[in-house]
Backbone bond lengths (Angstrom), bond angles and torsions (degrees), N, CA, C in turn:
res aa  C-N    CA-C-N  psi(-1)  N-CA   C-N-CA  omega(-1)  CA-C   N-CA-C  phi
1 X - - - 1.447 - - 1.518 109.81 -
2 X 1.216 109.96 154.53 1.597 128.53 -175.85 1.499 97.95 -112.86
3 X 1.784 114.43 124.64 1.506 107.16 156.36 2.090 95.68 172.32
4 X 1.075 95.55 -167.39 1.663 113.13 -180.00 1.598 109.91 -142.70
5 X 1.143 111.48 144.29 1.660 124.46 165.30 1.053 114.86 -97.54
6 X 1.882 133.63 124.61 0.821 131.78 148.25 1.497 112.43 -112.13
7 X 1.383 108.99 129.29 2.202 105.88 -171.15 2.059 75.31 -150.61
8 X 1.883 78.45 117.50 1.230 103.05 129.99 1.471 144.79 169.45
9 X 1.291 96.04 150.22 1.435 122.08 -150.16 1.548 118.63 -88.39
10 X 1.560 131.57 121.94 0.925 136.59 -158.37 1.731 117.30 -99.71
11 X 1.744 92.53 3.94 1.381 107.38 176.49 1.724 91.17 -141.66
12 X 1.514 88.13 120.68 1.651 105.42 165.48 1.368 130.75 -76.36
13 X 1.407 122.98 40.84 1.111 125.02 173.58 0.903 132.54 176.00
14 X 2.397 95.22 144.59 1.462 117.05 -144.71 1.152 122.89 50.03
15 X 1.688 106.39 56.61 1.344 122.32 163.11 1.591 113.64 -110.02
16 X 1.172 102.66 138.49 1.804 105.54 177.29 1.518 118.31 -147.23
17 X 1.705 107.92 122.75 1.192 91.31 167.99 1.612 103.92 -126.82
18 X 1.565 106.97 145.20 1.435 131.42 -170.62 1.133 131.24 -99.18
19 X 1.489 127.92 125.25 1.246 110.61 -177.86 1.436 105.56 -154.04
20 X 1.421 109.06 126.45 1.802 123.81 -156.86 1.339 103.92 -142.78
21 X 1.324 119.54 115.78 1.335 133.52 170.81 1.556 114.77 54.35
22 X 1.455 106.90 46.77 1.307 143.31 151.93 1.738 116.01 -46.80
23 X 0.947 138.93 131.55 1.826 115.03 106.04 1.254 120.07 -139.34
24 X 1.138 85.32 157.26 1.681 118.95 -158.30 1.545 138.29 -121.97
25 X 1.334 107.41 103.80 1.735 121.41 -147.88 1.355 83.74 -95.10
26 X 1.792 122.52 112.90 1.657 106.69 174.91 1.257 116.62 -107.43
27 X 1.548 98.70 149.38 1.694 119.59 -167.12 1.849 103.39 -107.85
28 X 1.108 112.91 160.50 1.305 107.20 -163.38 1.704 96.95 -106.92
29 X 1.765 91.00 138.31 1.595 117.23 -155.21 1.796 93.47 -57.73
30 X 1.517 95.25 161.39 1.363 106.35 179.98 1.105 105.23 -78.99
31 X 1.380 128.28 2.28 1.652 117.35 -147.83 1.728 90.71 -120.53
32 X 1.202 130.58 111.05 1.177 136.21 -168.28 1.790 116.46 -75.61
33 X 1.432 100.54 -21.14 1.251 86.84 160.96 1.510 133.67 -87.32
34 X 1.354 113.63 4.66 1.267 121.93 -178.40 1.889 121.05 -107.07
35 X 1.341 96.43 116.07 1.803 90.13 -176.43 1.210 136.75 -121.05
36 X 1.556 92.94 68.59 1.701 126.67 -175.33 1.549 112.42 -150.75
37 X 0.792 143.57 155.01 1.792 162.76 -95.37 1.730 81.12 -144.41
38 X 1.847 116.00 -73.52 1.690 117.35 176.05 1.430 97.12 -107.52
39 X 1.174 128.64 106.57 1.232 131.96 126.19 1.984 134.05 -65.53
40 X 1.305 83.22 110.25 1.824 82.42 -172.95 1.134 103.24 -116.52
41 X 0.821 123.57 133.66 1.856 141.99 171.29 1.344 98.08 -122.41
42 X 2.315 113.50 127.37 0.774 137.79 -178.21 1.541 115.12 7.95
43 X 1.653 96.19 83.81 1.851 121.61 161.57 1.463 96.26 -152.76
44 X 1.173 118.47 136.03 1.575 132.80 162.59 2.049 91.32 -56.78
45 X 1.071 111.53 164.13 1.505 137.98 176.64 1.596 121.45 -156.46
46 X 1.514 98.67 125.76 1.760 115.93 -178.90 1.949 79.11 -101.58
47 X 1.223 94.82 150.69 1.818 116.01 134.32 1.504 119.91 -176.06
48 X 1.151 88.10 117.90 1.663 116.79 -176.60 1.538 138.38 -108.16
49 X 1.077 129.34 112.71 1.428 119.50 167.05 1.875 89.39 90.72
50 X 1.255 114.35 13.77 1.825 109.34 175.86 1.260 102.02 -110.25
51 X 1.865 99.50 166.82 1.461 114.37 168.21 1.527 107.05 -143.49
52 X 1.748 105.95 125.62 0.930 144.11 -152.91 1.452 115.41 -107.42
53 X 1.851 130.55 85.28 0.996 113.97 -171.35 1.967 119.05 -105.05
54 X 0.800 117.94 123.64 1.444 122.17 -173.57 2.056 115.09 -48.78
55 X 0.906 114.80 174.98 1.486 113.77 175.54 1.393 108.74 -115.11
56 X 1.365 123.24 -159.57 1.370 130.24 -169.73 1.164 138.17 -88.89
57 X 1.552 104.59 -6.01 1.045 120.94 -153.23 1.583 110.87 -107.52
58 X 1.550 95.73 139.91 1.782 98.04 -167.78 1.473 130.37 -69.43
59 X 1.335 118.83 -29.83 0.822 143.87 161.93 1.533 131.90 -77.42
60 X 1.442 116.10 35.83 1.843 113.44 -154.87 1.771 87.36 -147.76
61 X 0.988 110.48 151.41 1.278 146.46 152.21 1.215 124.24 -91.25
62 X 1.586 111.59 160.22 1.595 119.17 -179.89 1.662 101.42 -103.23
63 X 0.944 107.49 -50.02 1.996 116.09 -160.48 1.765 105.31 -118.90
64 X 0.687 132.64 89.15 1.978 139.64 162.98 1.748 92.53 -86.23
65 X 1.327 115.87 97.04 1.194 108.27 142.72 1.777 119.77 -119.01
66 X 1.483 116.68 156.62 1.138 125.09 -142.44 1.799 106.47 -144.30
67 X 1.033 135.32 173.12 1.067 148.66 179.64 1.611 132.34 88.33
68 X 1.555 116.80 -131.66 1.235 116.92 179.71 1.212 127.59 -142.29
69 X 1.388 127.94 101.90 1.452 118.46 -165.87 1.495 120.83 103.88
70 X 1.541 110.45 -6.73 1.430 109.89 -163.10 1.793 120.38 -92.52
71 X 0.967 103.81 146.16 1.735 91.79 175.86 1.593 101.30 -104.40
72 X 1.297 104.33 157.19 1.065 132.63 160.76 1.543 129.22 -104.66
73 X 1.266 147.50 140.35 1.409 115.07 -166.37 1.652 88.14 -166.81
74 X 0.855 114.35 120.74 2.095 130.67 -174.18 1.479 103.15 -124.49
75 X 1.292 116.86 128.48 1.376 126.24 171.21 1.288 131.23 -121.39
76 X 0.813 161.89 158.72 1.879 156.76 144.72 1.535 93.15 54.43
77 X 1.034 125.36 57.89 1.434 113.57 -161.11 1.993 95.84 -131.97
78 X 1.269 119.24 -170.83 1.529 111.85 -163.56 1.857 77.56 -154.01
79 X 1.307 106.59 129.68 1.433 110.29 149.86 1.819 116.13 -143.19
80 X 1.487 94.57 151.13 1.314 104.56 -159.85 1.349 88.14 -145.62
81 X 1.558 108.28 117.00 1.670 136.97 166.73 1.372 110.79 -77.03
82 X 1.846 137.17 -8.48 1.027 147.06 178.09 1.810 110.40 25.19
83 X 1.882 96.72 62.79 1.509 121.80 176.94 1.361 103.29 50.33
84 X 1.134 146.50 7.43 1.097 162.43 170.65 1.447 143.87 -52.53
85 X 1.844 85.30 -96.41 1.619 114.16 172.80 1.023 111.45 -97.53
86 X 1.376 106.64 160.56 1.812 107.63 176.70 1.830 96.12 -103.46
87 X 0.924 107.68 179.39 2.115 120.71 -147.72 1.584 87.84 -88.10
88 X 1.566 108.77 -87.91 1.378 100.78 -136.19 2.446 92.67 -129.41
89 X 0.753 124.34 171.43 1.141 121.19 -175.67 1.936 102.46 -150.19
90 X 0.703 145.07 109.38 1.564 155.44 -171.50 1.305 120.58 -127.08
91 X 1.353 124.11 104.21 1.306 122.44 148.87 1.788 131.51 -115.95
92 X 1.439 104.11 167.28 1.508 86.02 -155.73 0.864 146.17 8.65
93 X 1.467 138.86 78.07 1.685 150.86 -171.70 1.361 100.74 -172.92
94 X 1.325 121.32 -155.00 1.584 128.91 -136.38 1.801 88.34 -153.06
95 X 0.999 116.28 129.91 1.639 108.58 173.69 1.930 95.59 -130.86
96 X 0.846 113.20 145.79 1.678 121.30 177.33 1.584 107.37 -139.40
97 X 0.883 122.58 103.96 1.470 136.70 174.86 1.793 117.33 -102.36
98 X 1.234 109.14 136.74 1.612 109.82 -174.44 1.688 102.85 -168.98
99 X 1.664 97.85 140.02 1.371 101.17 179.92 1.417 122.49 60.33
100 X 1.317 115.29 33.80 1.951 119.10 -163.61 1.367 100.91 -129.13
101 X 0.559 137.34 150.62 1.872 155.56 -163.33 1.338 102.59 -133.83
102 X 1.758 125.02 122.85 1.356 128.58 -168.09 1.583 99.40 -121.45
103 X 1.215 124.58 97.88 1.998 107.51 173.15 1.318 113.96 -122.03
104 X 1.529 129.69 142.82 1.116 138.99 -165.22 1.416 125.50 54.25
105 X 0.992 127.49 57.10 1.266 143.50 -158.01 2.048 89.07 -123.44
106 X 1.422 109.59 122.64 1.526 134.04 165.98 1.264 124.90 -142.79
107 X 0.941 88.49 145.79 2.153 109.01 -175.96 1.390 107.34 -110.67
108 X 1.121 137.23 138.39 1.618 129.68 -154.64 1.487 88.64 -142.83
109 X 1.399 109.59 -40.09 1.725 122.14 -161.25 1.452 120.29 -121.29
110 X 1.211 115.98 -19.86 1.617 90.51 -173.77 1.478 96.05 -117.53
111 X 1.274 112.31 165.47 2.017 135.68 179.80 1.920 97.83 -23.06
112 X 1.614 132.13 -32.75 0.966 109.53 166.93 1.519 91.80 154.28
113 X 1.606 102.44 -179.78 1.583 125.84 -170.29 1.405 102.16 90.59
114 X 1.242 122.36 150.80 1.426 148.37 175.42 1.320 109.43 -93.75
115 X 1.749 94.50 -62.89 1.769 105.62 -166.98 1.592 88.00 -100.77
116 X 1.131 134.08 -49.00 1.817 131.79 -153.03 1.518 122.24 -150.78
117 X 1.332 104.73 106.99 1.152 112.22 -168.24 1.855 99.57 -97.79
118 X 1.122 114.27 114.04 1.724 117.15 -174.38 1.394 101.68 -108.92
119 X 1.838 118.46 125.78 1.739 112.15 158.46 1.830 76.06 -111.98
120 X 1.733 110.33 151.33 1.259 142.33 136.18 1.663 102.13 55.83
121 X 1.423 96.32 60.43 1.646 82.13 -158.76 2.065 90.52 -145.49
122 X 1.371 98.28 176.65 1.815 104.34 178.23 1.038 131.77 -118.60
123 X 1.557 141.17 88.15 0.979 150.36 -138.13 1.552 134.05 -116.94
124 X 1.021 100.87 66.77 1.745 108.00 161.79 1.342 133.47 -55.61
125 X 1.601 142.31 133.30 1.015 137.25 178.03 2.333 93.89 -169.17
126 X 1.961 67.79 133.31 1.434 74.18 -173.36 1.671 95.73 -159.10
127 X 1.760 105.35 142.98 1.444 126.42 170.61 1.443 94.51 62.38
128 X 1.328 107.86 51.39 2.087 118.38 164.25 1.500 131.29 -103.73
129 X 0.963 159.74 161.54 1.176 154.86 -170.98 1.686 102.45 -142.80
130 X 1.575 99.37 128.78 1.246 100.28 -166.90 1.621 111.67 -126.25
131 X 1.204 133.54 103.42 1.694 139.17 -167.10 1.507 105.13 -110.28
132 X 1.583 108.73 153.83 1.381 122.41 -157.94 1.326 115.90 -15.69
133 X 1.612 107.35 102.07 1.033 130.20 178.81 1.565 106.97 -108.52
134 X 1.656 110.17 128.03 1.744 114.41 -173.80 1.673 101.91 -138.04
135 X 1.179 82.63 151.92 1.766 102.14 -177.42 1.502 91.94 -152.04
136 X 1.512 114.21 120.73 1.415 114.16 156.39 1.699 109.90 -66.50
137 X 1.066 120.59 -34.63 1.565 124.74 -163.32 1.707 92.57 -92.58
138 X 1.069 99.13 -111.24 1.704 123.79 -161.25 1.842 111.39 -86.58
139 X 0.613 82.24 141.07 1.953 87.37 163.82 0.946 114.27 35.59
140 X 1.400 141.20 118.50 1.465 137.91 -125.07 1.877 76.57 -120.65
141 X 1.614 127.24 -39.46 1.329 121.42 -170.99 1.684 84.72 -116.96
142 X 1.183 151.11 -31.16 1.704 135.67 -117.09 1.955 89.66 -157.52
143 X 1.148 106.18 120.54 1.560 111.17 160.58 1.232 107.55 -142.37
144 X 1.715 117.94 94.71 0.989 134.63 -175.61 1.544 105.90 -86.64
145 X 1.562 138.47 133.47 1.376 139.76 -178.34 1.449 104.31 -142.31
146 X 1.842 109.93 97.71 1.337 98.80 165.76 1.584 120.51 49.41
147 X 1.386 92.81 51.17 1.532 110.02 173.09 1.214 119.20 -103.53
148 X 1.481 118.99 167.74 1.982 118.43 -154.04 2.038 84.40 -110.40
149 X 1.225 123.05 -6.79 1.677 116.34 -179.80 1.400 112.38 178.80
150 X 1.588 116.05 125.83 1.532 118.36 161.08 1.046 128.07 -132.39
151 X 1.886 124.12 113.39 0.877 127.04 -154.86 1.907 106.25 -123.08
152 X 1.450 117.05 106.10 1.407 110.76 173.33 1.488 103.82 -120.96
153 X 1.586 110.51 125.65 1.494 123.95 144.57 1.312 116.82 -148.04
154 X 1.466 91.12 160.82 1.844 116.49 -177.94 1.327 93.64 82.41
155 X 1.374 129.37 52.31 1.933 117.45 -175.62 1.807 85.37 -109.00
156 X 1.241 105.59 142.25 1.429 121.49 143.90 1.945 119.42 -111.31
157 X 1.514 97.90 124.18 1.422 106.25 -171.51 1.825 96.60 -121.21
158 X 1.766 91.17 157.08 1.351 107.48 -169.95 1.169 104.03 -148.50
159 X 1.399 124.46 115.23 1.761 116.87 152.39 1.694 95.75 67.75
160 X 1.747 109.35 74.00 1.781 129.74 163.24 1.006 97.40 -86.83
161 X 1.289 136.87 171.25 1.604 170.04 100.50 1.320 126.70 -99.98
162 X 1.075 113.59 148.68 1.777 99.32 165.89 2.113 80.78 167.45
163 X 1.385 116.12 145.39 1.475 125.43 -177.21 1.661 102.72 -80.16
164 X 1.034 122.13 -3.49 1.448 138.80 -175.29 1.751 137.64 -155.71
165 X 1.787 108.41 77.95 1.078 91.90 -166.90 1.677 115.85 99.71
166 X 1.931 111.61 39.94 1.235 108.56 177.08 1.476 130.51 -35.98
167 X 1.465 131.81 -31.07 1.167 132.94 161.21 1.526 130.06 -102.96
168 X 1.330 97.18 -28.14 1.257 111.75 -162.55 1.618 128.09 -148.86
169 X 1.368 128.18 111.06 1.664 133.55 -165.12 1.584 85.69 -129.37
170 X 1.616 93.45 133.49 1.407 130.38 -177.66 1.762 105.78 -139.03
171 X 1.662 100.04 119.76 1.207 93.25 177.55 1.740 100.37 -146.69
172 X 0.914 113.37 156.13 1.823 95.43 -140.37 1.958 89.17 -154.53
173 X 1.058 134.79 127.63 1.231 122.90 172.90 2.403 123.39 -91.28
174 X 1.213 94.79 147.95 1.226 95.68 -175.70 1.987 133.04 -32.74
175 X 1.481 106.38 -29.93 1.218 133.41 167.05 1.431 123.64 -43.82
176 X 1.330 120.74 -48.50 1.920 126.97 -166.17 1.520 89.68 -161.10
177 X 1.189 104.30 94.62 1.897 120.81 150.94 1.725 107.84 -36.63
178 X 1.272 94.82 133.95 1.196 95.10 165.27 1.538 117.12 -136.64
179 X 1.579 125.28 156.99 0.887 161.79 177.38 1.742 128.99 -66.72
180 X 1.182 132.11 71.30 1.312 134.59 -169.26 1.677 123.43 -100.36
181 X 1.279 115.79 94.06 1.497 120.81 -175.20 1.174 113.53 -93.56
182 X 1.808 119.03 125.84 1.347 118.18 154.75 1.347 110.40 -132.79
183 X 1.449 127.37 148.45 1.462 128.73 -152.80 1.697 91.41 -154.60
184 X 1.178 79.76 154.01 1.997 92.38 177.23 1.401 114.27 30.42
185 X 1.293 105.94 86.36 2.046 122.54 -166.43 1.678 92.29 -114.15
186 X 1.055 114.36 144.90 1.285 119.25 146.72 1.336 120.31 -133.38
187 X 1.253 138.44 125.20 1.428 125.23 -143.81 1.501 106.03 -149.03
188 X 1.655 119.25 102.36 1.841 114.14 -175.57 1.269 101.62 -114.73
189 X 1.305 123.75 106.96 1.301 139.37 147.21 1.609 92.61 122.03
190 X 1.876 106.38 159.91 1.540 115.70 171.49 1.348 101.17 -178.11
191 X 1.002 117.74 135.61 1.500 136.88 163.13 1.266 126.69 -107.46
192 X 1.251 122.40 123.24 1.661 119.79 -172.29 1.682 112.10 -164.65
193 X 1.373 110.99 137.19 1.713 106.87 167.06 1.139 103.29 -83.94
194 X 1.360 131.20 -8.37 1.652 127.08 168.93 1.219 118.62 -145.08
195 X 1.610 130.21 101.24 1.224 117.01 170.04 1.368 118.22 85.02
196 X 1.459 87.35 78.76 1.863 106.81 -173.34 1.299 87.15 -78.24
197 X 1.387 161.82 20.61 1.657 139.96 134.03 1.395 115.17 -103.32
198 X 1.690 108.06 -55.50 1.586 109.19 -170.87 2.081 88.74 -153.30
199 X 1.186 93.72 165.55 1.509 127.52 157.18 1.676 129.82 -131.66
200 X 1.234 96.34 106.30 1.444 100.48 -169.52 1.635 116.01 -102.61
201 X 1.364 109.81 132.70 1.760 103.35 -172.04 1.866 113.37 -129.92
202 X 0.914 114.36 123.98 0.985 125.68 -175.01 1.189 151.54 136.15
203 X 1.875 94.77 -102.71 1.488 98.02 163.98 1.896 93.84 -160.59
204 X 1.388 121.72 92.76 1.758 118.69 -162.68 1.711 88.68 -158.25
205 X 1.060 103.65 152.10 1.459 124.20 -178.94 1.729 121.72 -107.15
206 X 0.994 99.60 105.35 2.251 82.77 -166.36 1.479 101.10 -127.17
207 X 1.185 100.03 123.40 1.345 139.29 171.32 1.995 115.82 -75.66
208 X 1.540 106.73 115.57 0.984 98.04 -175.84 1.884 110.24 -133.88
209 X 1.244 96.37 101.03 1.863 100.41 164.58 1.045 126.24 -86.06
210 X 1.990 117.43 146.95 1.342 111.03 154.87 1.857 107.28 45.43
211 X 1.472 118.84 81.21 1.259 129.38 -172.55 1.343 119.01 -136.41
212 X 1.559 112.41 75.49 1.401 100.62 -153.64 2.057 90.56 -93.03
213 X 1.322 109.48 133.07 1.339 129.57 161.23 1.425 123.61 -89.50
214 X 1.271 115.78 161.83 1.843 131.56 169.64 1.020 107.29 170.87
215 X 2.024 105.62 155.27 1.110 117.86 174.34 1.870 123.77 52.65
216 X 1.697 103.85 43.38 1.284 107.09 159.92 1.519 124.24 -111.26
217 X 1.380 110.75 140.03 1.458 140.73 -173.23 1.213 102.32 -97.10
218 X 1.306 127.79 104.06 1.809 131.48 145.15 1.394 111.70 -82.11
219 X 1.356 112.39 130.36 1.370 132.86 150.22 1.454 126.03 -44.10
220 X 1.501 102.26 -53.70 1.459 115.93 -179.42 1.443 121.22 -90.18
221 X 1.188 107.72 142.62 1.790 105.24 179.32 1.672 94.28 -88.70
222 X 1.218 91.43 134.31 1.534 104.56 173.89 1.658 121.29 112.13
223 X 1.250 118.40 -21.72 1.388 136.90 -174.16 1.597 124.31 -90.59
224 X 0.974 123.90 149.39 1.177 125.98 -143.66 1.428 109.15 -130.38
225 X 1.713 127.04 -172.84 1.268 119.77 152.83 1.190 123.98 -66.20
226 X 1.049 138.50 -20.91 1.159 133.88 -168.30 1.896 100.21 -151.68
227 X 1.632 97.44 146.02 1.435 99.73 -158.55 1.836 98.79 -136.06
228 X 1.778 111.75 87.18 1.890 86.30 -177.57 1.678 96.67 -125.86
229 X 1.705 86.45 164.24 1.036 113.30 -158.88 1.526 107.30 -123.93
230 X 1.486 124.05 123.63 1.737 100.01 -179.91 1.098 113.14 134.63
231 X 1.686 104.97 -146.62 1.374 107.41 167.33 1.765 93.41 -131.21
232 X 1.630 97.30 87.32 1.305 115.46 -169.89 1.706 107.91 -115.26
233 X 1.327 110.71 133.56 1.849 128.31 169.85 1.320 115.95 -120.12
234 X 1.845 101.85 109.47 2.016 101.99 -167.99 1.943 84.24 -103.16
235 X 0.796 122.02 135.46 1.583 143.16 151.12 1.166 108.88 -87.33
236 X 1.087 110.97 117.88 1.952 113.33 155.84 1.860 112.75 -130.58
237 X 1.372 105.22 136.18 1.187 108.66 168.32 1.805 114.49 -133.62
């Protein structure tokens, strides 16, 4: 099917919208102020067992969800930014991802992320597979902003970019430390002028297990896997 979602709801609750053994070729919303494929404002969201292909356009998104309190939750599902769109956009709410496969997913235009751009929000994702993932700005897969939790394991990644933070940008303010987990990575190829894994700024704590790397390309002489800034603590085991 061909189309776009626009839902939104001016009362937050026990709202749901569903979507199971879908797919979905997206066309760009009628609503000109909006620049994503589903824009949801305050509704919880399932999608499961679908495949989700992005359009052409450089400037567009697949997923804008929005509000307060809401989860988001994607499963066994396939998304494809078709070099395009960038993945997912989240603020304040809860996103849980598992079993989903992300490929060609790009950010051309906004502050950053490929696949997920997070402000103030809680973030689970586990047993995902993640393919050419680009961010001109920040986080080639991950744009974490002053978020309340980030939790990645069991990810397989392929072919990052991003000028800051090939997988991963963490920027976290002085006020409430935060906490950043990733565990069981497997990760082939990355490109970055900073921080062929992550860039961390501030003041955030990141935890790193079982991280097997290859085949990364820096731009910059001097730069490393990992790039922090702050009042920053990287763990690796």
């Amino acid at each position: 099917m061909f189309g776009t979602i626009d839902a939104n709801s001016e009362i937050s609750h026990n709202n749901l919208i569903s979507i199971n053994k879908l797919k979905i070729n997206c066309l760009e919303s009628n609503n000109i102020s909006y620049d994503s494929c589903f824009n949801i404002i305050n509704y919880d969201m399932s999608i499961l067992n679908s495949y989700i292909f992005g359009n052409n356009i450089n400037n567009y998104g697949i997923i804008n969800f929005v509000g307060e309190n809401k989860k988001l939750n994607i499963t066994q599902s396939n998304i494809d930014g078709n070099f395009s769109n960038w993945g997912i956009k989240i603020k304040k709410n809860e996103i849980n991802i598992s079993k989903t496969t992300f490929i060609n997913c790009s950010n051309y235009v906004n502050t950053g992320g490929g696949v997920l751009n997070a402000y103030d929000s809680y973030i689970n994702i586990r047993n995902c597979t993640f393919s050419n993932s680009y961010s001109t700005n920040y986080g080639g897969i991950f744009y974490i902003n002053h978020c309340k939790k980030f939790e990645a394991t069991e990810l397989n990644i392929f072919n990052t970019t991003s000028s800051i933070g090939s997988v991963l940008y963490i920027y976290n303010d002085f006020n409430n430390k935060f906490n950043a987990i990733m565990n069981n990575i497997y990760h082939k190829g990355s490109n970055a002028m900073q921080g062929l894994i992550a860039v961390v700024e501030n003041s955030a704590n990141l935890y790193i297990k079982n991280y097997h790397g290859s085949d990364f390309s820096c731009e910059s002489y001097g730069s490393g896997s990992f790039v922090l800034k702050g009042d920053v603590v990287l763990n690796i085991e």
